[in-house]
C-alpha positions, 0 to 999 in steps of 0.5 A: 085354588083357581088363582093358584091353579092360574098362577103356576099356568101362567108363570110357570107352565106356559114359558116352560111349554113354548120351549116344545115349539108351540104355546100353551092352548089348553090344560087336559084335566082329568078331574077336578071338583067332585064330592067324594072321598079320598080315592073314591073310596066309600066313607074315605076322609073327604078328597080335597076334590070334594072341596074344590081345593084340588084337581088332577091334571093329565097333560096339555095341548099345545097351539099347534094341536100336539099333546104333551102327557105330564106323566108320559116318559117320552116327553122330554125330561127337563121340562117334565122335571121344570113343571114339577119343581113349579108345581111342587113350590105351589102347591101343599100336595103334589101327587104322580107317578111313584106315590100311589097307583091312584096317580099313575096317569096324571098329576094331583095338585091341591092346597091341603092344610096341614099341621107345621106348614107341611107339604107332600111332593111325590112325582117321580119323573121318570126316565124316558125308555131305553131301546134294547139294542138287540142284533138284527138277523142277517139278511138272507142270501138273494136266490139264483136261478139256474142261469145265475142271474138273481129271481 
């Protein structure tokens, strides 16, 4: 897993990340090896976290101190959509956004074997949010004094 992990920042994550104006600095992990079952949920098959085969990644920060959130519509799509195609060709399981509620603020990624090679890729990058266009009020009409020179 930790080559793996190695490979896909370094080949994949840090050119797609210096196309945001500054390179890779450090990855924001939001967890990674603990034993415990899937979901945390009490006598749960164990989690691949529990194996060391896995971990969760929230975002990244950049050498200019900026953060880019994997799961952040705001971020921009094509990178987003690039990290997850990496990550997707790399990994057995890739979970975010759409696959569970558990994944909805950052990214799994894990080795997991599974019967006939199969492999899990649910991530939906999402669109970044549309702002309403919505009519603004007039403005109000400047007062006048009694001369008729604006207050």
């Amino acid at each position: 897993m930790a080559e793996a992990l190695a490979h896909f920042m370094r080949d994949d994550v840090a050119p797609a990340v210096t196309e945001l104006g500054a390179p890779l600095a450090s990855v924001i992990n939001y967890d990674s090896f603990e034993c415990r079952g899937r979901n945390r949920v009490a006598g749960a098959k164990l989690s691949e976290h529990g194996k060391a085969n896995a971990i969760d990644v929230r975002g990244f920060r950049l050498g200019n101190g900026s953060v880019v959130e994997l799961t952040s519509p705001i971020v921009p799509k094509d990178f987003r959509e690039r990290v997850r195609a990496a990550a997707c060709s790399r990994f057995t399981t890739v979970l975010g956004p759409g696959s569970d509620g558990y994944h909805a603020s950052h990214v799994h990624f894990d080795l997991a074997e599974r019967k006939g090679g199969y492999r899990m890729c649910q991530w939906d990058v999402r669109e970044p949010p549309v702002l309403a266009d919505v009519p603004l009020p007039l403005p109000r009409p400047v007062a006048q004094a009694n001369d008729g020179k604006p207050k």
